[in-house]
C-alpha positions in Angstrom: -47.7 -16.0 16.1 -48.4 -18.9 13.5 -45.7 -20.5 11.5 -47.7 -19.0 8.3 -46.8 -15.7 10.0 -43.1 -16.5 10.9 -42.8 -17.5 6.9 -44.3 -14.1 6.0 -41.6 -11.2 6.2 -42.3 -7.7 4.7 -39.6 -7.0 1.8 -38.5 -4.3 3.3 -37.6 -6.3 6.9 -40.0 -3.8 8.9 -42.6 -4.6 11.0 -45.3 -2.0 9.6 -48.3 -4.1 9.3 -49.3 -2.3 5.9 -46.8 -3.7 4.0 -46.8 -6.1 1.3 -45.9 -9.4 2.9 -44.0 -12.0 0.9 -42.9 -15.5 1.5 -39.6 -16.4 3.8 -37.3 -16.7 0.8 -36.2 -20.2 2.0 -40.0 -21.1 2.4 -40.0 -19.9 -1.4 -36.9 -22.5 -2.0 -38.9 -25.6 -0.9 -42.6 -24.7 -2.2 -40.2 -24.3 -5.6 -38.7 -28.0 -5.2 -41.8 -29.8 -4.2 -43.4 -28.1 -7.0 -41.1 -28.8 -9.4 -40.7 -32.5 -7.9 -44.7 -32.8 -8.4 -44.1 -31.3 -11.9 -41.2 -34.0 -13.2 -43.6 -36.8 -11.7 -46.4 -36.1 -13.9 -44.1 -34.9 -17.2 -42.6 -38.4 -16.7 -45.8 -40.5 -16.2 -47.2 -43.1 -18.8 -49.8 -42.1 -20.9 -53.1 -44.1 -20.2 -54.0 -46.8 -23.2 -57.1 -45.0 -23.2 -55.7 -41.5 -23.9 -53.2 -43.4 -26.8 -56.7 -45.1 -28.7 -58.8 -41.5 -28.1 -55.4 -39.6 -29.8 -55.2 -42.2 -32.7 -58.6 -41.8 -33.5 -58.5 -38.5 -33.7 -54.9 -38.2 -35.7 -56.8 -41.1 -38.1 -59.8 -38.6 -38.4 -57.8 -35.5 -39.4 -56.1 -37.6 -42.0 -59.4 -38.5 -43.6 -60.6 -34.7 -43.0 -57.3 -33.4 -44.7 -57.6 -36.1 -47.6 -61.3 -34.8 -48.5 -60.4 -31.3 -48.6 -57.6 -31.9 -50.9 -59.8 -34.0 -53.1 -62.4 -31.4 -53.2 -59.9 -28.5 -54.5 -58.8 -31.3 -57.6 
């Protein structure tokens, strides 16, 4: 028996091997925390320079968009 097997336990606690399996509820714990650990890292990461620039152009491009539309309708 693997220890991806050990980890898998039918929700019902039998053995019948046509059973949904699911995960070892502590195995769900830790997949959840390293998730979650992976998640915080990237939510709290600089943006790149690059991806700042690319965004202002694009807010600066809107603008003008927005203003020309507005000055069609007058």
């Amino acid at each position: 028996m693997s220890d991806m097997d050990a980890a898998m336990v039918p929700p019902d606690g039998s053995g019948d091997q046509d059973s949904e399996l699911t995960l070892d509820p502590r195995v769900q714990e830790s997949i959840g925390r390293s998730l979650k650990a992976h998640y915080d890292d990237i939510v709290n990461a600089p943006v790149p320079d690059k991806f700042l620039v690319l965004l202002a152009q694009l807010e600066a491009t809107e603008r003008r968009a927005a203003g020309a539309s507005t000055d069609e309708r007058h």
